[in-house]
C-alpha positions as CSV (number, residue, x, y, z in Angstrom):
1,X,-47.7,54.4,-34.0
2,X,-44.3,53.9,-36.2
3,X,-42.4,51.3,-34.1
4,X,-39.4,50.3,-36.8
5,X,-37.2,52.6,-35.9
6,X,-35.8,55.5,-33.1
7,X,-33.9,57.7,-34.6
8,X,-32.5,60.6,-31.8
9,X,-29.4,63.4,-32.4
10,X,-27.6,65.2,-29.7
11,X,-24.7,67.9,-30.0
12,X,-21.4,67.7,-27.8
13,X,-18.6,69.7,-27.9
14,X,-15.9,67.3,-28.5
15,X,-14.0,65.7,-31.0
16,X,-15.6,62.8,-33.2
17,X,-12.2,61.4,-32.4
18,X,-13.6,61.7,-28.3
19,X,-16.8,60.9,-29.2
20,X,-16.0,57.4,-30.8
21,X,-14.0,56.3,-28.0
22,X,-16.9,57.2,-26.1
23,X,-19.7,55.4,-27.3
24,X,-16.8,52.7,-28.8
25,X,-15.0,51.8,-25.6
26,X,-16.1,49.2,-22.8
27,X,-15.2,51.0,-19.9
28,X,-16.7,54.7,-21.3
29,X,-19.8,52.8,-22.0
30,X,-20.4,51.8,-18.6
31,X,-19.7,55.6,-17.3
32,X,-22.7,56.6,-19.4
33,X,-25.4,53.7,-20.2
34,X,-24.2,50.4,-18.8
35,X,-22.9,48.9,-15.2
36,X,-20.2,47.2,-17.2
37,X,-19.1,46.1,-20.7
38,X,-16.9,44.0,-22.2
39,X,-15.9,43.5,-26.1
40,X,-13.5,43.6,-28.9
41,X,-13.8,47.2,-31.0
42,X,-14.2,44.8,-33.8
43,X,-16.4,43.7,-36.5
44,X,-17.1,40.4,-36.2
45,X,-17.0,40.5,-31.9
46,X,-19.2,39.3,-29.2
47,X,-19.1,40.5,-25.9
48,X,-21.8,41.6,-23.4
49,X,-23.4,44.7,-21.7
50,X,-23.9,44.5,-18.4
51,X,-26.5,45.9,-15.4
52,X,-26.7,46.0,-12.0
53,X,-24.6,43.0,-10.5
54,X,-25.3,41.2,-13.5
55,X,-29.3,41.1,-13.1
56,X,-29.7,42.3,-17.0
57,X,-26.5,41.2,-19.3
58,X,-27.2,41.5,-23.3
59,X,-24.9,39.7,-25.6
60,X,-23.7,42.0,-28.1
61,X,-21.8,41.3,-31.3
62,X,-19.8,44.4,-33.3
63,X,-21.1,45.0,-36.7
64,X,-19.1,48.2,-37.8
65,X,-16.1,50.3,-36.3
66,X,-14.9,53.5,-38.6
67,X,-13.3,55.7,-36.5
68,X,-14.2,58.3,-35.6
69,X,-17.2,58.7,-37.8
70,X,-19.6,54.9,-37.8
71,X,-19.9,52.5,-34.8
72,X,-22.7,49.6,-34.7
73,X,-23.8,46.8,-32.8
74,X,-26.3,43.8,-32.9
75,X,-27.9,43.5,-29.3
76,X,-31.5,41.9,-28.0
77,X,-30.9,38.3,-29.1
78,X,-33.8,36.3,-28.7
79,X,-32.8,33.5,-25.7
80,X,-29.5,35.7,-25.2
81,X,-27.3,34.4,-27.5
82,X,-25.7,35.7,-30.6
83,X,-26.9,34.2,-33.3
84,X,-26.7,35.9,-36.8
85,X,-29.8,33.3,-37.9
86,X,-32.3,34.9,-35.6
87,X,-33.6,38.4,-35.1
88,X,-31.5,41.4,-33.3
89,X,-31.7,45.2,-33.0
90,X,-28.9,47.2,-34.6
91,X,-27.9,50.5,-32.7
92,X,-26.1,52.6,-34.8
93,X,-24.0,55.7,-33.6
94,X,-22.7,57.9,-36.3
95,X,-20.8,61.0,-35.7
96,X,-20.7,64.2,-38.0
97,X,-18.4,66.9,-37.2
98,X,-20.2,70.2,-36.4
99,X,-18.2,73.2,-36.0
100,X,-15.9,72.8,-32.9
101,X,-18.2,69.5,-31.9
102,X,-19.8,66.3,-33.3
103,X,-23.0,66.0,-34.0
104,X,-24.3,62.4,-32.9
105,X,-27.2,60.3,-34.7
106,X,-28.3,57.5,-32.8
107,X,-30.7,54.9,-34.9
108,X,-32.2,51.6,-33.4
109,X,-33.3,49.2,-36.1
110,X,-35.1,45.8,-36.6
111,X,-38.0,46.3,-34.4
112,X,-40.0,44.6,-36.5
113,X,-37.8,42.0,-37.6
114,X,-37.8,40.2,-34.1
115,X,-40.9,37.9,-35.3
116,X,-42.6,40.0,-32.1
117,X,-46.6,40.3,-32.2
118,X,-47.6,43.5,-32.8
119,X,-48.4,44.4,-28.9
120,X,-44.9,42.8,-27.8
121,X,-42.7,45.0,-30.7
122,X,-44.6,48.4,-29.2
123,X,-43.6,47.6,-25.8
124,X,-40.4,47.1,-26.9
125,X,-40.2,50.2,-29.0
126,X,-41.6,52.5,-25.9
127,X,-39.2,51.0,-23.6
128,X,-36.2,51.6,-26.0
129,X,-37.5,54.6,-26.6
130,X,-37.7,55.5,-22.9
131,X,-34.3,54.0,-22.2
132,X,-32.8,56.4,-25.1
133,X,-34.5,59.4,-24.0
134,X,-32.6,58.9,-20.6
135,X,-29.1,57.7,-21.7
136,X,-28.3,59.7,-24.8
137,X,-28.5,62.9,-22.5
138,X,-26.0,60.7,-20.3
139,X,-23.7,60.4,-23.0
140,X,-23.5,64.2,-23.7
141,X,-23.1,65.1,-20.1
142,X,-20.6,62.4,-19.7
143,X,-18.5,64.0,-22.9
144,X,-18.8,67.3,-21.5
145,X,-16.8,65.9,-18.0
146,X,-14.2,63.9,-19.3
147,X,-13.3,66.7,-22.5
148,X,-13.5,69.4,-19.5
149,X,-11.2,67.5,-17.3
150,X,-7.6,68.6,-17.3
């Protein structure tokens, strides 16, 4: 099984201009994937995503912001912490108009740059594949209500 990568695409009928607040923004983040979230739409800025009442919380740190088409984090920090010197997965969201919508490419990297055994980076993979599967439909029925709301 290829575990390096998960690549998915969706189409929404919004604006790329929409659609990058969307999966850009803190508090549109946590309407579609997260409890809460908080960071800078910067490159260069740490923040953290958060579940439940903070159970889970993920440090993040911004790699790219090109409105409307490119926005990227780091995330999955071994011990939680940013740290540029160790491993991370890099989500990628980048967004291609299509006719009256944006067409949006989702791309996990860096599976196998964690330092994970083998057994440990499929779990991970499964699970973020899982998690994807389940959120990126999220996204595209969260676009739909707030682009349909007067």
């Amino acid at each position: 099984m290829e575990y390096g990568s998960i690549e998915r695409e969706i189409h929404v009928e919004a604006a790329p201009e929409v659609v990058f607040d969307v999966v850009s923004r803190p508090e549109h983040i946590a309407q579609w994937w997260t409890d809460d979230a908080g960071f800078e739409r910067a490159p260069g800025a740490t923040g953290e995503l958060v579940w439940g009442n903070r159970e889970q919380v993920s440090p993040i740190s911004v790699v790219d912001v090109d409105p409307p088409r490119l926005f990227s984090f780091r995330w999955c920090y071994p011990g939680d912490t940013v740290d540029d010197s160790t491993g991370s997965l890099l989500v990628t969201f980048e967004l291609i108009p299509a006719g009256t919508g944006t067409r949006i490419r989702l791309t996990e990297t860096g599976f196998r740059e964690m330092g994970w055994a083998v057994a440990k980076a499929q779990e991970e993979h499964r699970e973020h594949i899982g998690g994807w599967d389940l959120y990126l439909p999220r996204l595209g029925e969260y676009v739909a209500r707030l682009v349909s709301t007067p």
